[in-house]
N, C-alpha and C positions, 0 to 999 in steps of 0.2 A: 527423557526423550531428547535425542539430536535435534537436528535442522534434518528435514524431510531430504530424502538425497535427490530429490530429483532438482532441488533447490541448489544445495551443496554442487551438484554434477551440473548444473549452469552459472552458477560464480565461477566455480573452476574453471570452467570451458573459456568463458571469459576473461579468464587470470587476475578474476575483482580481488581486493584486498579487503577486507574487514574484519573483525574485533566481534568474539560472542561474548555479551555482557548478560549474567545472571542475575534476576532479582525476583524477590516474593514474588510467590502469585497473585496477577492481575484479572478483573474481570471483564475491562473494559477500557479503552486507549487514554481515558484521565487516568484510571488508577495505576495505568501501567507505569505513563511517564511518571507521576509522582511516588509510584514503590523503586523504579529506575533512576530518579532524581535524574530526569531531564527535561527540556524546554516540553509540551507539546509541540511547538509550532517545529520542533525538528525531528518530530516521529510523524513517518509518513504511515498516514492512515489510509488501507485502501478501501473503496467503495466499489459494490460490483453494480452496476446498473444491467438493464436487458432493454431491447424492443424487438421487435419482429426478423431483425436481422440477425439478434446475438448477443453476446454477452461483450460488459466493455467495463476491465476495471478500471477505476479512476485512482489516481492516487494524490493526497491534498496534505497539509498537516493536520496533528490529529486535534487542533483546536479551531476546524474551521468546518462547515457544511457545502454540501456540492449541490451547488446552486442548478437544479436539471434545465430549467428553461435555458441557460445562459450556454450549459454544457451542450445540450441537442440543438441548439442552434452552431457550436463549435463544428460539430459533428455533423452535423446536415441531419441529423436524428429526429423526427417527428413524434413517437411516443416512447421515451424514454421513462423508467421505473427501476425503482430499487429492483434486484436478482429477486425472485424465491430464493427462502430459505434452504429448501429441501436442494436445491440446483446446486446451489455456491457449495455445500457441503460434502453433496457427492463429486462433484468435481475438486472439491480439494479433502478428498478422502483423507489425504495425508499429515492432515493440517489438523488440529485442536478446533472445535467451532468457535471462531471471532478470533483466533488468533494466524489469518493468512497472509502471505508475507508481500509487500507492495510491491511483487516483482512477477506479474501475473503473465508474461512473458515466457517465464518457465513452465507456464503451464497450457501455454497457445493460446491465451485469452491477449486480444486486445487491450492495451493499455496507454493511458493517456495521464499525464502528468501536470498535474501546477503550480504556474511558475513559481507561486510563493517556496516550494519547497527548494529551487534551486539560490534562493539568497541564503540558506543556512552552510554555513563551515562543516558540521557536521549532521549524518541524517542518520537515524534509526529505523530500524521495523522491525516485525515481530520475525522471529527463528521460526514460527510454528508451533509453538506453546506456551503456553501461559506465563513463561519462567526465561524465557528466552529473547534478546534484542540482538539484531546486528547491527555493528555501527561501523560505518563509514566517513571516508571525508566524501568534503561535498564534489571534489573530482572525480571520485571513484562511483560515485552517483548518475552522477550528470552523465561519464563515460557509462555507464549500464543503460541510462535512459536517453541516451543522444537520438537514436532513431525514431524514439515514440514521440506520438503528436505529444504539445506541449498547449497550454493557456491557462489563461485564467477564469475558473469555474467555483471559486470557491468563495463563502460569505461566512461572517462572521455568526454563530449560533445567538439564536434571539431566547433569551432568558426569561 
């Protein structure tokens, strides 16, 4: 499987520069980075939350949790919740389930960025398949995510 073109035909559009890097299949954003041999903290994980308004991905790295209270007060969002399953999947028909790519922007979803992911040099996210990474520097990032809300929503996962 490619990168989903609807993906592809919004890098493009935007003249983004990035690197498809292939590795084992992954079932989940630890195993990815570690079949990819990369940081977590530089694979951007997306999170899709919902409330009464609509869908809002979040995108963090993929070693950290999205802290909702901290996030729906960012947002002015009162009841904020992980997506349904069933929603995030039809809306990203195109996509592998759990492997949708942190740039939910191409797909008219609201998205909101944090800042931990803009101190990394280089950032990842999934192509859309379990097999698939695009990698970026952290300019060519920052330049995709300049216009989306930005903060800090993200904690570290309690073991």
């Amino acid at each position: 499987m490619s990168i989903p073109s609807r993906l592809s035909s919004y890098l493009d559009q935007r003249g983004a520069r990035y690197e498809i890097c292939v590795h084992e299949p992954s079932s989940n954003s630890a195993q990815t980075a570690r079949s990819a041999r990369v940081s977590p903290h530089q694979l951007a994980k997306p999170v899709i939350v919902e409330d009464d308004a609509g869908l809002v991905m979040v995108v963090l790295p993929a070693d950290r949790n999205v802290r909702l209270g901290e996030l729906s007060r960012a947002l002015d969002h009162k009841h904020l919740r992980l997506a349904e399953k069933s929603r995030v999947e039809a809306l990203f028909a195109d996509c592998e389930h759990g492997a949708v790519p942190a740039l939910g922007m191409a797909w008219g979803i609201e998205t909101v960025v944090d800042d931990e992911l803009e101190a990394s040099e280089v950032v990842y996210m999934e192509g859309g398949d379990h097999e698939r990474l695009l990698r970026m520097s952290h300019d060519q990032f920052h330049a995709l995510m300049l216009a989306e809300r930005h903060g800090h929503f993200s904690g570290h996962p309690i073991h």
